[in-house]
N, C-alpha and C positions, 0 to 999 in steps of 0.2 A: 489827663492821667499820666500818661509820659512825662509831661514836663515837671509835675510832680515829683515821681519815681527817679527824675537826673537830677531835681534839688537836692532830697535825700539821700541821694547817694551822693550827690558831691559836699553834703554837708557832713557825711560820716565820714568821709575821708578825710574830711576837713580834722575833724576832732582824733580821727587815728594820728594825722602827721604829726598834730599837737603832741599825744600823747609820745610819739617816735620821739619830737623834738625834747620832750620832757626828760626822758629815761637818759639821752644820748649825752644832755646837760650838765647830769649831774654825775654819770659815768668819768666823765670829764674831773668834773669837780672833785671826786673821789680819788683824783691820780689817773687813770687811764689816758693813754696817747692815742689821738683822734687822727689817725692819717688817709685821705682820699686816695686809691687804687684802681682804678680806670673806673666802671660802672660799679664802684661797691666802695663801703667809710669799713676800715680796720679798725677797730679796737685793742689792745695791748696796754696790759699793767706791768710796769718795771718790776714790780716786789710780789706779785702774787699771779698765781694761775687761777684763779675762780673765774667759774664758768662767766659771772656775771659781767668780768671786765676783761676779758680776752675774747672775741668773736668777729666776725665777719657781718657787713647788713647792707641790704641795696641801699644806693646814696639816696638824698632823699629826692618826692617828685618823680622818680622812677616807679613805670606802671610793669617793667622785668628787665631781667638780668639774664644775660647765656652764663651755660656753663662752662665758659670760657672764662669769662670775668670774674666768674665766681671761684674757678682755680690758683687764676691772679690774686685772688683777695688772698685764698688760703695759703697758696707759697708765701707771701707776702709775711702771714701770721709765723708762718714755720720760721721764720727767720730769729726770732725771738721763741724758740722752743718752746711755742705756743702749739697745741694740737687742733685740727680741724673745728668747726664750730660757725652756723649761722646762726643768725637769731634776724628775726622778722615779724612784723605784724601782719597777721594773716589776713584781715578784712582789704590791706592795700596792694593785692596779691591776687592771680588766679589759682582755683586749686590747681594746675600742672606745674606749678613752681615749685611744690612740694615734690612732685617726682623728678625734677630738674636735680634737685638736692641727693634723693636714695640713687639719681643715676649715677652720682658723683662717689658713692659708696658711703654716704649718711644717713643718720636711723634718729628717729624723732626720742630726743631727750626729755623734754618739759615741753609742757606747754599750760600756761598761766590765761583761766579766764580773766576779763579783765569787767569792770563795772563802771560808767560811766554816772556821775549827777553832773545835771546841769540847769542853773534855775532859769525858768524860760521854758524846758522846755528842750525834745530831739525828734528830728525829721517829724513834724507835727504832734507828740504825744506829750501832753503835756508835764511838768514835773511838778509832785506834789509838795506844798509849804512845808517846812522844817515845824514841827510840833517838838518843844520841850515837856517832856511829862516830869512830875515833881521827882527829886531823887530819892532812893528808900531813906530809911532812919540812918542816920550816920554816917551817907556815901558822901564824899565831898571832890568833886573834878577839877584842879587847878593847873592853871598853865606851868611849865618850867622854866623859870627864867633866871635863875642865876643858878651858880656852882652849886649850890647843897641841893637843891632842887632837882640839877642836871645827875649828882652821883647817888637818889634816891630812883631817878630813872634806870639807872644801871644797874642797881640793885635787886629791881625787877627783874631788868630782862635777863640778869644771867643765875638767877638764884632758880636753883631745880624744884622750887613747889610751884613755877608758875611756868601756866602751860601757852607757849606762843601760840597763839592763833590765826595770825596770819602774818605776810613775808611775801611782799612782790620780788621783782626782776632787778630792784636798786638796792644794794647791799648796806648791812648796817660800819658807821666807821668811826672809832672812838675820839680822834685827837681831833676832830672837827665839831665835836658840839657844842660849845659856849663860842665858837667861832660863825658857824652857821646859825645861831639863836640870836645873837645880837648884828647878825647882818641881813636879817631876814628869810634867810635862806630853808629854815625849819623850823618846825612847830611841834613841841612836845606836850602832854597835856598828862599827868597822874591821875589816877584813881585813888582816892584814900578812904579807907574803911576804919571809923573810929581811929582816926590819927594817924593809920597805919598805912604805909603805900600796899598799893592793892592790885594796881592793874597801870598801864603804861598804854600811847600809841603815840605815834610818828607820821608827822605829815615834811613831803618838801615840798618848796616851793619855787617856780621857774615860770616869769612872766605870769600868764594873766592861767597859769593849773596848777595844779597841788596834787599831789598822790600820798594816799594812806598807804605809807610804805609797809609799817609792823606794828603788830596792837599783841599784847599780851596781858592776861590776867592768872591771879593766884588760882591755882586748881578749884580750890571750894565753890569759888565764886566763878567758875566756868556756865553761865546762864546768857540764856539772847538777850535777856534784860540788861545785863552788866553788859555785854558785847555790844549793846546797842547803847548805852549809853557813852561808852568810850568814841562809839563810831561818831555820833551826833557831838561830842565834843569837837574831833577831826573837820569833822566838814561845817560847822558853824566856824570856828578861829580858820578855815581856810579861806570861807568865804568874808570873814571880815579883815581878813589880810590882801583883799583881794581878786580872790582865784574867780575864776569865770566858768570855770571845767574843774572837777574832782574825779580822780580816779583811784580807784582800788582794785585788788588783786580780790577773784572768788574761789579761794582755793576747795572749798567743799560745797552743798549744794546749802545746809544750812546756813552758813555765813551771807552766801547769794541770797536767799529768802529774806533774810533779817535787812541787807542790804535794800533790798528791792520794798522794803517795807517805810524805806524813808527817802524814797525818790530816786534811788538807782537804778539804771536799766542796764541788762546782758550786754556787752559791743565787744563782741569779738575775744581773739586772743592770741597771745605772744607767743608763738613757736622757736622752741629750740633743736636743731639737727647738729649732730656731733658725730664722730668718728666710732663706730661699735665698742674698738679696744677702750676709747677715753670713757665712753661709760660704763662700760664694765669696772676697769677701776675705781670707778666712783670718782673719778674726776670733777664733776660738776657741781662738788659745793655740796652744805643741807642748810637747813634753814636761819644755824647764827655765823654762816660765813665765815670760819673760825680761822682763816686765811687772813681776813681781813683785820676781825680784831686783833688780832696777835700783833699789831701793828703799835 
């Protein structure tokens, strides 16, 4: 029974670090400067303050961090008129790291559950087969792959009858889409309803994972049906791109249901600690990153 209980557990960690190694990726990728600062990686965007790409994180393989190093990280950030800010996976973490943080005078920002699929199979429970159910009269789900395709995407996601529904920790960023679409790097897939684009979601992808970054559909059609249809779009072209691990953001409990309905399971989740003032001003971004597009 023990020997079990330390496979499990070192297999979760396993798939947390992936996830770390995933986000940190394409943080990178996005523009953010990657710098190691004694026991802790800075983060820092030249052009933008969003919470997403400016923060502090234990390096990685690290089971903690003083609040020492953790200070070092944060001067470090201040140097670039960056304000306070850790972000960390909580599952690779004791809970007294969190009060390591509030002793530092940090106050918990976000925190993003996160859902794992993975076929095979987590710490023995098995994952259930990807079932395609027929799509209704009309719906039609196609990948994006060239320019008219990529500015029918955008036209979803920034047109106000359609309501985002989800938006993990990896920010959206425009002048990289036909660059990351034909280098593999993401995965776009439409919704069309009788011709009409309808609904959008976003997958990236890094090594052998892929995260369902933001999935958006037209208000009418706000349904677990459509929601789930988009989702199984996501993780079928992830997993035939490759991916070994699929993760997505559960930002409500509904999404998590629909989620868990096609072989997701709960694993944890991304905590953000910031500075009181910096969220007070609402420093940390909303959900279309508008820091980012503006770019």
């Amino acid at each position: 029974m023990e020997t079990e209980r330390a496979n499990n557990e070192r297999e979760s960690k396993h798939i947390l670090r992936q996830i770390q190694d995933h986000l940190g990726e394409m943080h990178v990728k996005l523009g953010a400067v990657r710098e190691s600062v004694g026991m802790v990686e800075v983060f820092h965007h030249p052009s933008t303050n969003a919470s997403t790409l400016n923060y502090i994180t234990p390096r990685k393989n690290t089971a903690w961090v003083s609040g020492t190093y953790l200070q070092q990280g944060l001067a470090h950030l201040a140097q670039f008129d960056r304000l306070p800010r850790v972000e960390y996976i909580e599952g690779l973490y004791p809970p007294a790291f969190a009060r390591t943080l509030r002793d530092l005078g940090l106050e918990l920002e976000r925190e993003t559950l996160i859902m794992v699929y993975k076929p095979g199979g987590i710490t023995g429970h098995p994952t259930p087969t990807l079932v395609e159910r027929p799509l209704p009269d009309g719906i039609v789900v196609r990948q994006a792959t060239d320019q008219e395709s990529i500015g029918q995407w955008w036209y979803v996601w920034r047109n106000s009858h359609f309501d985002v529904l989800s938006l993990g920790v990896e920010p959206l960023f425009v002048g990289q889409d036909m660059q990351a679409t034909w280098t593999g790097q993401r995965l776009d897939y439409i919704l069309y309803r009788n011709g009409f684009p309808a609904g959008v979601v976003r997958v990236s992808l890094h090594k052998e994972t892929a995260h369902i970054k933001a999935l958006a559909l037209l208000k009418e059609l706000r349904t677990p049906a459509m929601i789930q249809i988009l989702q199984m779009a996501a993780v079928k072209g992830a997993l035939e791109h490759g991916a070994k691990l699929v993760f997505a953001p559960g930002e409500t409990e509904a999404e998590r249901r629909m989620a868990r309905e096609l072989g997701f399971m709960d694993f944890g989740s991304i905590v953000c600690y910031a500075a009181p003032d910096d969220i007070a001003r609402g420093n940390h971004g909303n959900n279309m990153e508008l820091s980012i597009l503006a770019f």
